[in-house]
Structures are given as structure tokens and as C-alpha cells.
C-alpha positions in Angstrom: 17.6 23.3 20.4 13.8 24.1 20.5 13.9 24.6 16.3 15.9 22.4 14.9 18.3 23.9 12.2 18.6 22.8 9.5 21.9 22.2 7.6 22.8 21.2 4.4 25.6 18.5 4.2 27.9 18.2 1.0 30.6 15.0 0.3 31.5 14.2 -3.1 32.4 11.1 -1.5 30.0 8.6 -1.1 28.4 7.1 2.1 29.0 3.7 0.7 32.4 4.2 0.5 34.4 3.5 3.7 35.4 7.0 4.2 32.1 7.8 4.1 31.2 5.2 6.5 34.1 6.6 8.9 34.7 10.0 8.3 31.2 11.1 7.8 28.5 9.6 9.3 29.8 8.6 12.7 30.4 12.7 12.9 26.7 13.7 11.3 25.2 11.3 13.8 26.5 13.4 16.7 25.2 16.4 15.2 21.7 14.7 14.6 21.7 13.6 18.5 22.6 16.9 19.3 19.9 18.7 17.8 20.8 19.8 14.0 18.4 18.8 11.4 21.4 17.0 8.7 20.5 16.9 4.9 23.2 14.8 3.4 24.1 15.3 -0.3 26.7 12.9 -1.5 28.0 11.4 -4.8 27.4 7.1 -4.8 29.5 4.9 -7.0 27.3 2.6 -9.1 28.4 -0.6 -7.8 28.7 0.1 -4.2 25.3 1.6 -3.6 23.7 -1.4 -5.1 25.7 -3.7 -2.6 25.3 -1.1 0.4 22.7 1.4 -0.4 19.7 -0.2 1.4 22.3 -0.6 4.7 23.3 3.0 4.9 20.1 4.1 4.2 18.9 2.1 7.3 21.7 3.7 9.4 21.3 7.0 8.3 17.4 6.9 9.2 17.9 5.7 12.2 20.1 8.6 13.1 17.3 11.0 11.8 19.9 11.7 9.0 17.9 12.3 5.3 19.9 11.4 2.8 19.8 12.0 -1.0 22.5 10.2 -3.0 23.6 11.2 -6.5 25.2 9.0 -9.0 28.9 9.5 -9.2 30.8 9.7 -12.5 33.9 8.2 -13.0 34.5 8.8 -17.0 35.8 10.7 -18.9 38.4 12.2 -16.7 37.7 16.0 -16.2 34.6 16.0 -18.3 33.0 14.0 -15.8 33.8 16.0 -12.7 32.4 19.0 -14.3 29.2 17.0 -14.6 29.4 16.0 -10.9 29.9 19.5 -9.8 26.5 20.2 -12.0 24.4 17.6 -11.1 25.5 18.5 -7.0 24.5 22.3 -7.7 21.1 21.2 -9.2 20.4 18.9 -6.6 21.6 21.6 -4.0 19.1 24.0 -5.0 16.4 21.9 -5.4 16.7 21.0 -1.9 17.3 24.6 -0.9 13.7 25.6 -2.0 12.4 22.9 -0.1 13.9 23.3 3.8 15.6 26.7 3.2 18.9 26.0 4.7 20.5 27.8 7.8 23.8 26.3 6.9 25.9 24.8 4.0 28.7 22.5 5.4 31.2 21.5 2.0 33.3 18.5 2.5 36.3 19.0 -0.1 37.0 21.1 -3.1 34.2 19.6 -5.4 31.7 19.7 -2.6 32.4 23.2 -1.9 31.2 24.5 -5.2 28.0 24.0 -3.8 28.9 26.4 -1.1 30.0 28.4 -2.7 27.0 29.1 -5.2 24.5 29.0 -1.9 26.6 31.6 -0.2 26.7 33.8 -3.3 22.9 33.0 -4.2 21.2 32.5 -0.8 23.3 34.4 1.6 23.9 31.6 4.1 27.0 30.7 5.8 29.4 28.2 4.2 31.7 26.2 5.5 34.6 24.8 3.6 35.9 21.5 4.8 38.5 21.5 2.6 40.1 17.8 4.3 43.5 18.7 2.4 45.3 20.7 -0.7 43.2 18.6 -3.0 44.5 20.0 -6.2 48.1 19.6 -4.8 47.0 16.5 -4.1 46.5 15.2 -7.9 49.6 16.5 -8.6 51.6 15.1 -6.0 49.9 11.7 -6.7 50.9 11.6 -10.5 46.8 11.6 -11.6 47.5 15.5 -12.9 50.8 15.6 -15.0 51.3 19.7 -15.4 53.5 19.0 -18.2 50.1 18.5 -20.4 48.9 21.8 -20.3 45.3 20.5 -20.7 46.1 19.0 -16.6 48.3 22.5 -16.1 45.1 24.7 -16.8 42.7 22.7 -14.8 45.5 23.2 -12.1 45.5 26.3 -12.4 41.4 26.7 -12.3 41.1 24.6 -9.0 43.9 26.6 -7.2 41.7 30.0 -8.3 39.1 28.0 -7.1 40.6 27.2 -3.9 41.4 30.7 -3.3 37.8 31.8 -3.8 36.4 28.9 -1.4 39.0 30.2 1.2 38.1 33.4 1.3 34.4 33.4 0.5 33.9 30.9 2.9 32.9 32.0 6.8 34.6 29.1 8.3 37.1 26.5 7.5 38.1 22.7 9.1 41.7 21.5 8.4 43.3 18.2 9.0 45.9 19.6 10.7 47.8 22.1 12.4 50.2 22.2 9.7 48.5 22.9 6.7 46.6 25.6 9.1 49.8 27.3 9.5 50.4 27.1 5.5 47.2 29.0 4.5 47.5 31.9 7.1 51.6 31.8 6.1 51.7 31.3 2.3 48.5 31.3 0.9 46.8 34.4 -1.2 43.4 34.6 0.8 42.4 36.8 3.6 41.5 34.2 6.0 42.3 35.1 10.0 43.6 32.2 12.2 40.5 32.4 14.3 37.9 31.6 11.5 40.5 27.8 10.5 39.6 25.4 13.1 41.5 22.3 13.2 39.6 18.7 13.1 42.0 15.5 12.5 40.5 12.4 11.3 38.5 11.5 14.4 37.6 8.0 15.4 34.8 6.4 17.5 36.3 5.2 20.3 33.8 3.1 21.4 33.9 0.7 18.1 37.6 1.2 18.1 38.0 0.1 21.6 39.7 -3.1 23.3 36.8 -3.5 25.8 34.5 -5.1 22.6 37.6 -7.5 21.6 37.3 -11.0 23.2 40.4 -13.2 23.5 38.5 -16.1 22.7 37.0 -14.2 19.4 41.2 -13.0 19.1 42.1 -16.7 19.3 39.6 -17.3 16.5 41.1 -15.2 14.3 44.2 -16.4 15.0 43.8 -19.9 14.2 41.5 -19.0 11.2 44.8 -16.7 10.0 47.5 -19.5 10.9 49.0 -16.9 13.1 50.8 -18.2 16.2 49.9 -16.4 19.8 53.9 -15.7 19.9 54.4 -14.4 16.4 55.1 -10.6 16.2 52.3 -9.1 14.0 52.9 -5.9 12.1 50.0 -4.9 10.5 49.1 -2.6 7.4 45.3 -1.7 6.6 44.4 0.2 3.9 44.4 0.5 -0.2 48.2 -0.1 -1.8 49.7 2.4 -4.8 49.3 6.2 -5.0 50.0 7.2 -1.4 51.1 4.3 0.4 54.4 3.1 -0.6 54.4 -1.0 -0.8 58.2 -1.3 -1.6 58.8 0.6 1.4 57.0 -0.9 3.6 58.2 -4.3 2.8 61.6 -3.3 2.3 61.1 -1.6 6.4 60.1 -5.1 7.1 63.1 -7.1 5.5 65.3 -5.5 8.2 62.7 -5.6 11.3 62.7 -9.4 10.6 66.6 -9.3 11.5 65.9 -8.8 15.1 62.0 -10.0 15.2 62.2 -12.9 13.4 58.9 -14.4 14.6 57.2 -11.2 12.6 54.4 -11.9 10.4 53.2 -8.5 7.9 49.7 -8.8 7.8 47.8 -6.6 5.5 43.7 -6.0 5.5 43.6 -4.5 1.6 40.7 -4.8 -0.8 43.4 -4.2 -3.1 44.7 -7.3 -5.8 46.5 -9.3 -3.4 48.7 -10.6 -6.6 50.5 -7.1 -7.0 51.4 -7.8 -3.1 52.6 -11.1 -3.9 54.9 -10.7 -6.5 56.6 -7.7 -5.0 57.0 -9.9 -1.8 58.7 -12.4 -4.2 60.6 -9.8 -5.5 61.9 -8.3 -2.1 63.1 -11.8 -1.7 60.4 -12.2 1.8 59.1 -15.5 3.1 55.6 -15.9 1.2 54.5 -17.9 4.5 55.6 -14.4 6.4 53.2 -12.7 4.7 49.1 -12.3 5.5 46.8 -11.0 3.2 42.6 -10.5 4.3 39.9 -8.2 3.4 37.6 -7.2 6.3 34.5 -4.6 6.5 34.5 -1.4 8.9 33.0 -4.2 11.3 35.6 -6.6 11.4 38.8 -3.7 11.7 39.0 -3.2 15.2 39.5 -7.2 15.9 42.2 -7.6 13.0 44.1 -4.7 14.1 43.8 -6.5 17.8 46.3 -8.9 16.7 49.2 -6.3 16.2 52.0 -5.9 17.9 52.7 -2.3 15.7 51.0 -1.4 13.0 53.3 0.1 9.8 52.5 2.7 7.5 54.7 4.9 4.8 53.1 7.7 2.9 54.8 9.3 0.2 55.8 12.4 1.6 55.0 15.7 -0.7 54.0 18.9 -0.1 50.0 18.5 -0.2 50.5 15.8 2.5 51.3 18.3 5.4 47.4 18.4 5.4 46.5 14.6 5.7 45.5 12.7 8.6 45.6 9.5 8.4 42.7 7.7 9.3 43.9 4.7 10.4 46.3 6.6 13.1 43.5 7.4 14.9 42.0 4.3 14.9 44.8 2.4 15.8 46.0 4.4 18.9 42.1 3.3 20.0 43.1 0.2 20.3 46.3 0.8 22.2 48.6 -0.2 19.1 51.8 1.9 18.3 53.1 3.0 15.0 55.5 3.5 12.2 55.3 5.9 10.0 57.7 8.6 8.1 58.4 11.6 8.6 56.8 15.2 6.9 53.1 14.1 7.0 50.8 16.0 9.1 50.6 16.5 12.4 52.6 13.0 12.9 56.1 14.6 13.8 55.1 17.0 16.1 52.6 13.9 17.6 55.2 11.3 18.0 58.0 14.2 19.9 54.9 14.8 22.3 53.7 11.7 22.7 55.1 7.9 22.9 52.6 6.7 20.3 54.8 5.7 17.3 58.4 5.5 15.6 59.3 8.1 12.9 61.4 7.1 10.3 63.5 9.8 9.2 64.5 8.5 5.4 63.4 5.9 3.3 66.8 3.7 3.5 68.8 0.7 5.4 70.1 3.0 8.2 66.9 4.9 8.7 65.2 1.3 8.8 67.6 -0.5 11.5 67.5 2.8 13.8 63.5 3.2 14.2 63.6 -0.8 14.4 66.2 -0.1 17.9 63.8 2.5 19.4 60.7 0.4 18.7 62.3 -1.8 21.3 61.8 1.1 23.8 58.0 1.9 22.4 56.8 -1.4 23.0 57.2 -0.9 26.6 54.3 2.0 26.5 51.4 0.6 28.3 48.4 0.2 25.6 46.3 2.8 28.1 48.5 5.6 27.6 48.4 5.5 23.9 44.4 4.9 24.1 44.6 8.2 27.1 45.9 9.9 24.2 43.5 8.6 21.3 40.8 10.0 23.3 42.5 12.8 24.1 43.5 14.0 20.4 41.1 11.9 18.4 37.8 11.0 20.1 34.8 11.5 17.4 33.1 13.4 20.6 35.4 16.1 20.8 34.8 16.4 16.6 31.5 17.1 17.0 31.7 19.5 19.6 34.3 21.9 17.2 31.7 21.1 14.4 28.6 21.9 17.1 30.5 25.7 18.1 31.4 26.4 14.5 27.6 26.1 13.6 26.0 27.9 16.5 28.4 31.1 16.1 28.1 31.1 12.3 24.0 30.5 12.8 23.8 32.8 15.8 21.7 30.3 18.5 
């Protein structure tokens, strides 16, 4: 591009968080490379921007990335959002006056308020990345009970909401093919097919890639661990509670020890590792079985190294046919196979297509024992064809090319 264009990026997550760190930057840096001018907007929790503020801000300028954090606000519930959503507009248009915008890119519902205001005010295209039925979402996750009709109202006003970004918007990004299908199918919002594009939780191949693991820096690990080169490691990464179902998972792994006995559970959580330890005592497990570690973005790809199948149960509800787990991605990088349940996402129609993972069909016994028999049969996949795939399905580089031809139609160069 001989004029750089500049665009105006929204996240009401923050860079400091590690979704931010994974699902925002690594595509805004391809943009930057590529020739877009990025203005990144995004809400910083307190404490993590005082322990990582000064590092993102190093990464973002050397991507040519300008970046202009906002405090978040975590209390009082409702109140506080409502004073996110004003402090983001005020900030917005601030900025506006200064660069006049080509482009507003909105990542989620909150974000998107922004958008929307810029589209009505300013006349420039918006483009909702609306990352999953968010106000389905609290719902399905227990934070919005709709029996108190103060949660059923605010319900109500995000779903309006919703509809407005929809179908105000000029372009939207879904997870998934599936919740694509929902909007044009059941949703109230003239939106055509050809103006939803579909971006899954992409992942940098070359960070999450094998060829920057060493077995000597593996048998490190290992030994630092107290995990044997013959145990079988199934792996969990990732936060514990809301989404994620613990029990589950552990009760999966009560029967998988039956015919793996040398399995060891390790899970990379920031979450209390005492919660994990008392429902392993409860389940009855082997404490010695079980492996608990934190690691940064940095140290993933050579804990996840050491699986042989990672394991992963979401609890399935209607707002998850839009998620896309970002870990799937990341794993299938690295050549590892899955298990996960059935109903979220893209994963069903993935797994029928592709020899990536195990679907398990129910959360019981039976269901257990049978995707424990055909993971016999996955573990003979060679790690390159579930990588071939990975960078077929998932590569950050294909992304940012969906994200590159979504701006230059909706900008015109």
C-alpha cells in the first residue's frame, strides 16, 4: 500500500491478558507487516498491566502497532461494564479526530459499541468480530441467572444489541461455520452469507511448531516434572470452572488409566491448584498421577511437547456452537491429538474429516471406555499429518489474509 490505511482496532480484552497475547496481536502484526496502519484500543486489568505493560508495549512498537490501553473495570457487576463501554466510546472518538479512521474493526459485543457509534457518527465501515453469542454465553455459563429479572433485562438489551451490531455492521468474523449457519438460519438480522466470513482461533505455527523443541530441552523438562520418558502424558492447559468441566475430565481419566496405566494428567493452569487436588482426592486418583505447572505463552509449546494426547471437555450449550477453542489449534501445531466432546464448534464436523482427535459422545462410563478403544487407532496418525492439517485449517497466515480481503473490499484499495 503506497498510503497506509489506517484502522482502528477495538478488544475489550486486554493485550496483557493471554488471549490478548494469542488471539490479537500475533494477527494485528500481520496486518502491520502487510501494510495497515493498526490503532489498538483495549481494556488492561490493573494488575496485569503493571506486571506486563512495559513488555507488550515493547512488542507492539516493534510491530509498528500504537497502542492505547484503558483501564478495565471489574466492579460492580453491570454498572461497571456500562462504564467500560463509555470510557471505550470517549477514547474512540478522541482518537477519531486525530488519524480519521478508514476502518473500525470491533472484537466482541462490548467492543462493538464503538462500532457501532463510529458507523452511525463517522460513516466508516464496521466490522463486528463478534468471536461467539456472548450474551448466550453469560447465560449458559451461570454469570447471568434470567430468573432475576434485573439479569433478564440486561439479556434482553444485549440480544437487541446484537441484532443492531449484526445488521448495522458491513462485515462480520465468526468462530465457526456453525454459528455462521445459525445467524443466516435463525437469527432476526438481514445479514447475507457472503458478508459472515469465517476465522477460527488461528495459531502461529512457527512458535507452535516441533522444529523449536529440543529433546535435550524435552528431557529437561521431564526430569524437572518427575515424568518418565515411558509414561503416557495426557495433558490439559487452560483455566478450570465455567467452561471446562474438571470432574469430567478426571473422571475420562479414571477409566483411560484402565488400559494406560503408565498415564500421567498433567495440567498447565494458573488456576488454585488446591481445587484440583481435592477433587483428585475425591475421584479416588493417584495424587503421584497427577501434574500440576503454570507456564507463560513462552513455555506452552514445550509442555504440550510432552503429550501423548491432550484432553479437553467443554460444557456443551447452545452459545458454544460458536467457540473455538484455542488450544485446538495450538495443539494440532505440535502434531498432538485430542479429546474432546461432542456439540462444540466446528470440532464434530473436524474430527469426521480429519484423524485429529476422539469425540466423546456423552459424558458417562460407556462413552468414556469407547473413545479410550479408538484412541488406540489415533495414536497411529503420524504427528505431520495432524500438523498438514493445523496449517491447513489454522495457520495465523491464512487469518490474516481473510482479515487483509475483508478490509480492502470494505475500504475499496
Amino acid at each position: 500500500m503506497n498510503c497506509p490505511v489506517k484502522v482502528l482496532y477495538v478488544s475489550y480484552d486486554g493485550m496483557t491478558d493471554s488471549l490478548g497475547q494469542s488471539q490479537v496481536i500475533p494477527y494485528l502484526a500481520g496486518l502491520s507487516q502487510i501494510g495497515f496502519e493498526i490503532h489498538l484500543l483495549s481494556c488492561e486489568k490493573k494488575e496485569r498491566f503493571e506486571a506486563n505493560g512495559k513488555k507488550i508495549q515493547e512488542i507492539l512498537s516493534k510491530r509498528n502497532i500504537n497502542w492505547y490501553p484503558i483501564h478495565y473495570t471489574a466492579k460492580p457487576p453491570v454498572i461497571s461494564t456500562i462504564y467500560d463501554i463509555y470510557a471505550l466510546k470517549k477514547t474512540a472518538r478522541k482518537l477519531f479526530a486525530e488519524h480519521d479512521f478508514r476502518l473500525v474493526h470491533c472484537r466482541s459485543y462490548i467492543a462493538a459499541f464503538v462500532g457501532l457509534m463510529l458507523k452511525r457518527k463517522k460513516n466508516i465501515p464496521f466490522v463486528f468480530d463478534m468471536r461467539g453469542f456472548w450474551a448466550d454465553e453469560r447465560v449458559d455459563g451461570n454469570l447471568w441467572n434470567l430468573k432475576n429479572p434485573i439479569f433478564k433485562s440486561v439479556y434482553k438489551y444485549f440480544k437487541k444489541k446484537e441484532s443492531e451490531f449484526l445488521s448495522e455492521s458491513d462485515h462480520v468474523i465468526s468462530l465457526t461455520k456453525n454459528a455462521k449457519n445459525e445467524i443466516i438460519t435463525h437469527f432476526n438480522s438481514p445479514i447475507e452469507s457472503k458478508n459472515i466470513s469465517v476465522i477460527p482461533c488461528c495459531v502461529d505455527t512457527d512458535i507452535f511448531s516441533c522444529k523449536n523443541i529440543s529433546e535435550k530441552d524435552q528431557a529437561t523438562l521431564r526430569d524437572k516434572l518427575k515424568i518418565s520418558v515411558d509414561d503416557f502424558v495426557v495433558s490439559y492447559s487452560g483455566s478450570i470452572g465455567t467452561w471446562y468441566l474438571l470432574d469430567e475430565m478426571l473422571d475420562f481419566y479414571n477409566v483411560l488409566l484402565k488400559t494406560y496405566k503408565n498415564a500421567r494428567f498433567l495440567l498447565i493452569t494458573h488456576d488454585d491448584s488446591n481445587i484440583i487436588r481435592n477433587k483428585v482426592s475425591e475421584k479416588g486418583i493417584d495424587a503421584n498421577k497427577i501434574i500440576i505447572t503454570k507456564a507463560s505463552r513462552e513455555q506452552m509449546p514445550l509442555l504440550l511437547s510432552l503429550s501423548s494426547v491432550s484432553l479437553f471437555f467443554i460444557k456443551p450449550a447452545y452459545s458454544k456452537k460458536a467457540s473455538s477453542p484455542t488450544k485446538m489449534g495450538e495443539l494440532m501445531s505440535l502434531g498432538i491429538p485430542f479429546i474432546s466432546n461432542k456439540g462444540i464448534g466446528d470440532i464434530d464436523k473436524l474430527i469426521a474429516e480429519n484423524k485429529v482427535g476422539v469425540l466423546v459422545d456423552e459424558f458417562s462410563e460407556a462413552a468414556y471406555e469407547h473413545a479410550v478403544l479408538t484412541l488406540n487407532d489415533l495414536l497411529k496418525t503420524s504427528k505431520q499429518d495432524i500438523v498438514d492439517t493445523a496449517l491447513r485449517l489454522y495457520s495465523l497466515k491464512n487469518g490474516v489474509n481473510v482479515y487483509r480481503d475483508v478490509y480492502t473490499q470494505l475500504i475499496g484499495t
